[in-house]
N, C-alpha and C positions, 0 to 999 in steps of 0.2 A: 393168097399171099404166101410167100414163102415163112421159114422159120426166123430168119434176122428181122422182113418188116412186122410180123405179125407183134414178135417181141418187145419193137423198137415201140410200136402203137401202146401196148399194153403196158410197159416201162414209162413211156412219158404219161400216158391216164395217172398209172399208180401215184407217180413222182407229183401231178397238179394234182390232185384231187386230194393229197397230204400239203400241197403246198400252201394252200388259198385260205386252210386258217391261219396261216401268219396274218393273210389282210384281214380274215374275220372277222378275227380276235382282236384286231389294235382298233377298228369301226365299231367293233362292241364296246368295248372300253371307254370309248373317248364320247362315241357319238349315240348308236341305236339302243344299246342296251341288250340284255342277253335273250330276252321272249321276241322281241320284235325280231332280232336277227334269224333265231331257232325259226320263226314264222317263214319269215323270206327266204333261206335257206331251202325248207323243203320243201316251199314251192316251186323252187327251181329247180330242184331235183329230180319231183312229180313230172314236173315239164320238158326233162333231159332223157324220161324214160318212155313218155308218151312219143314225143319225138322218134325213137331207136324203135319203136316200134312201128313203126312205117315202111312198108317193105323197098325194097329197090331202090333207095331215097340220095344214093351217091354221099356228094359233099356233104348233105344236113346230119350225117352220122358225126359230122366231126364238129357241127355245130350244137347236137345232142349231148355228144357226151363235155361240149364246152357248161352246159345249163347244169349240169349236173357235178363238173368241177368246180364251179363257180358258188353252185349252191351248199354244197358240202362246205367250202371254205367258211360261209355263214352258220353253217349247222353244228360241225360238230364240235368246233373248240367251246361253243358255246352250251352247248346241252350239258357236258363236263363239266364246265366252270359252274352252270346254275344248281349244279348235283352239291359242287363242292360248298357254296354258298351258302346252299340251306345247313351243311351239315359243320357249319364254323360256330354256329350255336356253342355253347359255351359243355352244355350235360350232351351234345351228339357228338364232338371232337375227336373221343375215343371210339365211336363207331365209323370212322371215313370209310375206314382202310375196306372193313364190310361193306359198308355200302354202295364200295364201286366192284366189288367182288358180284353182287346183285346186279348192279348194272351192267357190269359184264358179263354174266350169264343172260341175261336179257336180248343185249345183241347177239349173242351165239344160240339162244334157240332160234331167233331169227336167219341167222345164218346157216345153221343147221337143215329149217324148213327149205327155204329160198330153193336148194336146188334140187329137189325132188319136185317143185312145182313147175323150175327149168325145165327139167327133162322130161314131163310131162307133157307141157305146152311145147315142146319143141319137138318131141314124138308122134307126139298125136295130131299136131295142129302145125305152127311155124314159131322161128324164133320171136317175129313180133307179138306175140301172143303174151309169151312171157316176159318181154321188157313190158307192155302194158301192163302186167298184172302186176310188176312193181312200183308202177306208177300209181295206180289206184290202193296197195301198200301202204303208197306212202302219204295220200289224202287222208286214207281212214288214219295215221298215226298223229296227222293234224290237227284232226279231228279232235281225237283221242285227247291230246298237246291239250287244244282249248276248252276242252272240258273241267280241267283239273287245275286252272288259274288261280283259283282261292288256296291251293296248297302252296303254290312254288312265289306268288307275285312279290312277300315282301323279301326274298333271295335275290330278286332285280336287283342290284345298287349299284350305280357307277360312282367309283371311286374318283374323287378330283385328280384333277393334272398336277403334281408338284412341280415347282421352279425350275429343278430339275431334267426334268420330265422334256425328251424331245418335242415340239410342236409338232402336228400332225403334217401340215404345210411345209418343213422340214422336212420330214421321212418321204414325203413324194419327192423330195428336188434330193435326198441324198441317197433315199435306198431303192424307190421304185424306178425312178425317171435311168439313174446308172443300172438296175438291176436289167432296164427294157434294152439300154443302150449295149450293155455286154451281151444279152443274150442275141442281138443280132448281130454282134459281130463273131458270138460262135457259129452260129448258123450260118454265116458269109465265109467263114475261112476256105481259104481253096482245100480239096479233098477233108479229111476226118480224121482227127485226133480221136477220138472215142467211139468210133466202127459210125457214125451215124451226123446228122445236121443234126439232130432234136437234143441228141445224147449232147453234142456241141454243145448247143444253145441252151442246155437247161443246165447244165455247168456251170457255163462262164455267169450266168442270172444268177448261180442262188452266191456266187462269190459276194455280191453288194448287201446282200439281205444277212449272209453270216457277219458280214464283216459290221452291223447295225447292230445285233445280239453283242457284240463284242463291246460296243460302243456304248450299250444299254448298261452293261458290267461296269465299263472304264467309269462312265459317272455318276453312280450312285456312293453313298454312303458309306462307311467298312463295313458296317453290319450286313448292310443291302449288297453290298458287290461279295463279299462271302456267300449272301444265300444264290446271288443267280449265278456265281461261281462255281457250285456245285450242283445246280443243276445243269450247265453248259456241261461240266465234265463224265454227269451221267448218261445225257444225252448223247457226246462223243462215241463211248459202249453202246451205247443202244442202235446207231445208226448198223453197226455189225448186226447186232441183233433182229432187227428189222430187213437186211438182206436176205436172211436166211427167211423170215415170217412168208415176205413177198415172194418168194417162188414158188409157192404154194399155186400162183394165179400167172406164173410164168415157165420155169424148167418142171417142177414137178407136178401140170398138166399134161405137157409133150410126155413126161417119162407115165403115165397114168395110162394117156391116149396112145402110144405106142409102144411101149417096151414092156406092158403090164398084161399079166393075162387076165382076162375081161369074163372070161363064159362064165357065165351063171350056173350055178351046183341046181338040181334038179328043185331040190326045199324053195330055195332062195324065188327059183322063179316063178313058183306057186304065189307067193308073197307078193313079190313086184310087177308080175304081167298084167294084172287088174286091174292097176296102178297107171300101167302105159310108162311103165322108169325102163323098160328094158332098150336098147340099141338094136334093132336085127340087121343083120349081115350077110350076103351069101356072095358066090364068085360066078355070077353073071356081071360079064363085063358092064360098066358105067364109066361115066368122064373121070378121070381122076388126075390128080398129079405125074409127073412124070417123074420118079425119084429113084435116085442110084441106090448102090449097096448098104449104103448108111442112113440112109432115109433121109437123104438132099435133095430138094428138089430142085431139076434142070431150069434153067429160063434162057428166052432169047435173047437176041442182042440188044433187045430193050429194057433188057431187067424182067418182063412179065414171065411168070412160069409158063411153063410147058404142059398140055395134058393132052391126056388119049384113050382108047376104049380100053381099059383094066379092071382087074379083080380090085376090090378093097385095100388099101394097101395094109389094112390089118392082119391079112394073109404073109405076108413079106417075110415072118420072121416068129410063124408059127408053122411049126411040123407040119408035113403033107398029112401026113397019117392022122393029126389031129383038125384035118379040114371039113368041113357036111357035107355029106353026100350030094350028087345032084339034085337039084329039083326042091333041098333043104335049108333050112336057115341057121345061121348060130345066132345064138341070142345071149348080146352083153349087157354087163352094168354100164350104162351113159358113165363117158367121162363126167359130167357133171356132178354125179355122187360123192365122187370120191371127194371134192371140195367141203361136201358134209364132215367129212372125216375128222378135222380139225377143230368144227363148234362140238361135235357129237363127245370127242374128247373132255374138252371142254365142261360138257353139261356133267359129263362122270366125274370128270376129277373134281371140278371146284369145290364141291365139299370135303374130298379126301383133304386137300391142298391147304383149304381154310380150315379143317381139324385138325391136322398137322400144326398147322402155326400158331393156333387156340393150347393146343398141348404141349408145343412147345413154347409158348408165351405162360402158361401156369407156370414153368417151372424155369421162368430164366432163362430163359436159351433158345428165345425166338432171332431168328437171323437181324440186325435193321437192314432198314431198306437199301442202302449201298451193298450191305452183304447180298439179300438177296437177286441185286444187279447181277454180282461177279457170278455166285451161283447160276442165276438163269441165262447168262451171254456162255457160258464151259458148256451145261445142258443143251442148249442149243447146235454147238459146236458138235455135240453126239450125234443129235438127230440126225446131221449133215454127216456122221458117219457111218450112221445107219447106212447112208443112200451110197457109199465108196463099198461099203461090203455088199450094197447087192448085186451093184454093177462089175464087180469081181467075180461076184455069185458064176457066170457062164458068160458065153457070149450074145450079148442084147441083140445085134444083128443078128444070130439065125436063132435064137430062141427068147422066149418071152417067161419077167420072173413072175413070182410068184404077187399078189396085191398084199400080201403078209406084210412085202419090206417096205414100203410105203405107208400103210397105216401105222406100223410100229414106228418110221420116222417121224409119221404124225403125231403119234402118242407119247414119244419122247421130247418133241417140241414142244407139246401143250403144259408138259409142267413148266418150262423154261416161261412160256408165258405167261402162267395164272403164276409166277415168282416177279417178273417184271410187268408187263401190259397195263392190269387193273392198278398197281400198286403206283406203276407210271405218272396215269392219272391223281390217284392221292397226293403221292410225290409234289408234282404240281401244286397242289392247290393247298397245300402244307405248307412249303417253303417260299413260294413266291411273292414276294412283297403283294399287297393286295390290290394296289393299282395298277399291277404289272399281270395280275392271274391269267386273262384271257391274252393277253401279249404270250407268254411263258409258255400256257396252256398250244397257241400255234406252233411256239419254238417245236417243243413236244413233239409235235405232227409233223414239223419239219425233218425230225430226224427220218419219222416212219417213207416221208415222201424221198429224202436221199436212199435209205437204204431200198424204199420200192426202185428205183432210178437205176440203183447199181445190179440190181436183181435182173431187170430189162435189159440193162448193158452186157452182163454177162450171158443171156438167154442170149443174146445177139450174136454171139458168139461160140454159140451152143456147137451147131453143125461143123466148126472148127476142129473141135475136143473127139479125135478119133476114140478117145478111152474118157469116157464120160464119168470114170471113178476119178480122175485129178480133175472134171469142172469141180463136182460135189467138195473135194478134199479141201478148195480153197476157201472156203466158206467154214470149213471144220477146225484151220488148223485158224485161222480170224482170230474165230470166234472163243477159243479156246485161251490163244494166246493174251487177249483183250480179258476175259474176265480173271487170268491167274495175276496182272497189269494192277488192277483195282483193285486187288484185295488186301494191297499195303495201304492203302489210301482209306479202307472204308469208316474204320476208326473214327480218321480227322473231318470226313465227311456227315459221318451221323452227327457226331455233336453239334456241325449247325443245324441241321434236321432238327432235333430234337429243341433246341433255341429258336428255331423260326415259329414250329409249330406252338411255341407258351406264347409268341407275342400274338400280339392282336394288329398288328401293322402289314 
């Protein structure tokens, strides 16, 4: 695949697989409840991964990764909500904010592991090796799940319907039934408003489902339309913030996989060769792409790329002189790893992160959680300049930088996240009217699925960007601009925060 479809794929996965706990979360609420959901969920997700491990399998790829967007929608607004649940206790209240901090290091050591197991299975063996060994992941964490029933069962509670309260039979004839109807008529539009049919179609779809959340706001309460008021307007920021999160699994791949020098230092490979994490490479011709001076690749009049007998294209825009000899190999870090980089972050910082705001909460002067919005959407806006100064650093077409400026953009993101992300979560399950948690808790997701969305949009548009310092820059000057935007506001916003969080409603 070239660089636009590859992006276009990965851009709409990110975009459903954030989207589908909008439907999770309002079926948990109304209908299954939050353990049954979390069940069915990561069955389907078991089953989306077993699936992609199937080698040569065509179309069921796209039926794979449907079981596993579907199942996520079930899974994750709900495990969040059951967390937030047990810790609405009356003596745990003060401890939310920690305990999603824990939870969130939870998924990032999982995240962290995941892809040294990748490149593993995909080194030594094939890629289906490794979606399988996520699928069976994800049985033993079911497993796991139903083991531990007598801790989380009386956190199950669905909350009644209020008068209020849209009818479920409604939200299918006003937000799902218009949301199916718009998103085929973006898909239908002659040529592309947004580089793509998908980018089209998942547009014009979440128009009905925003405009629902709007709807949710217009009829509630004063009290109630102030709390999901502000979190609608957090969410808004956060969508910025979430573009920059997803390219981690979109642009700053490609710049990882090509524009990063990869060779392993002599130490390092001592360490990882045993492992099976290393990539080897030499310049004995093989099929490859056929791609110009800027790493585009050609395709025919059919749209399929082009390929033919060439060197690596990892050669492209690495020094002759720094080439291996005949007959020898160079041996890289798997682009895979470098996806570590982000939980690995992660596992360090959260206790700095959570000390910090321990020490700054003794003494008065802990940010609230709006501040720490505007703070973490500026911090953000860094990291994405990180990546405008490295791409200035020389020229990426004939030389490759260093993997320094990449992790440093990683490690300047992560405090942006451990400031919003986990706090996100609390967020939610603080403010949100309590019949409304796993609805609000999808909103949530919602945002992370637009900004995944805009992230594939822009990747789409990557091979465009002759000077790949303005893609980065747009993302920096966003992000920047949006959290200085909020920080007149955070004031009027904490005080419902602080109001939501004393009532019990």
């Amino acid at each position: 695949m070239d660089t636009s479809l590859a992006a276009d794929i990965v851009g709409s996965y990110i975009a459903l697989v954030y989207l589908t706990p909008f439907i999770g979360g309002l079926v948990a609420d109304r209908y299954l409840g939050y353990r049954r959901s979390i069940f069915l969920g990561g069955s389907l997700m078991a089953l989306g991964y077993f699936l992609l491990s199937i080698p040569n399998s065509g179309s069921l790829l796209y039926v794979a990764l449907a079981s596993v967007i579907i199942g996520n929608g079930f899974f994750k607004p709900n495990i969040s909500t059951l967390l937030g649940n047990i810790y609405n206790a009356e003596q745990l209240k003060p401890k939310k904010d920690i305990a999603y901090n824990i939870f969130y290091m939870g998924i990032n050591i999982g995240a962290f592991m995941c892809n040294f197991v990748a490149a593993y299975l995909r080194n030594n063996y094939t890629w289906g090796y490794a979606f399988f060994a996520a699928g069976a992941g994800m049985v033993l964490s079911m497993i796991w799940f139903a083991t531990g029933q007598k801790h989380i069962k009386h956190a199950d509670v669905i909350k009644p319907v209020q008068k209020e309260d849209m009818a479920f039979s409604k939200i299918i004839l006003y937000v799902f039934i218009p949301a199916i109807i718009a998103g085929t008529i973006g898909w239908m539009i002659p040529g592309n408003l947004i580089g793509s049919d998908s980018n089209d179609a998942f547009i014009f779809a979440c128009v009905p489902i925003i405009i629902f959340y709007f709807s949710v706001w217009y009829r509630c309460n004063a009290f109630d339309k102030k709390r999901i008021g502000t979190l609608l307007t957090l969410f808004g920021v956060a969508i910025i913030f979430w573009n920059i999160y997803n390219q981690n699994a979109t642009s700053l791949t490609i710049w990882a996989d090509t524009y990063t020098k990869r060779e392993t230092p002599a130490a390092v490979e001592k360490v990882l060769k045993p492992f099976g994490f290393l990539q080897i490479i030499n310049t004995k011709p093989k099929d490859v792409a056929v791609l110009d001076e800027q790493f585009r690749a050609k395709a025919d009049a059919d749209g399929k790329v082009i390929t033919h007998q060439g060197i690596d294209p990892y050669f492209q825009n690495l020094p002759k002189d720094q080439w291996p000899a005949e007959g020898q190999d160079l041996k890289l870090v798997s682009t895979e790893i470098y996806q570590s980089v982000n939980p690995f972050w992660i596992i360090v910082l959260t206790p700095v992160i959570v000390g910090l705001f321990g020490w700054l909460r003794a003494r008065g002067k802990e940010p609230s959680t709006p501040g720490k919005f505007a703070w973490g959407t500026i911090i953000a806006g860094l990291s994405s300049l990180i990546m405008v100064v490295a791409c200035l650093s020389t020229n990426v077409y004939h030389d490759k930088v260093s993997s320094a400026w990449i992790v440093a953009s990683y490690g300047v993101f992560t405090i942006s996240e451990l400031f919003m992300s986990p706090v996100g979560l609390s967020l939610v399950s603080k403010v949100a009217p309590r019949r409304f948690t796993a609805l609000m808790m999808g909103g949530w997701f919602i945002t992370t699925s637009l900004g995944g969305k805009i992230a594939g949009i822009m990747t789409g548009f990557w091979d465009k960007f002759d000077n790949k310092a303005i893609f980065f820059a747009i993302s920096a000057i966003a992000a920047i601009i949006a959290g200085l935007a909020l920080f007149p506001l955070t004031k009027r916003l904490n005080k419902v925060v602080v109001e939501a969080t004393a009532s019990n409603d």
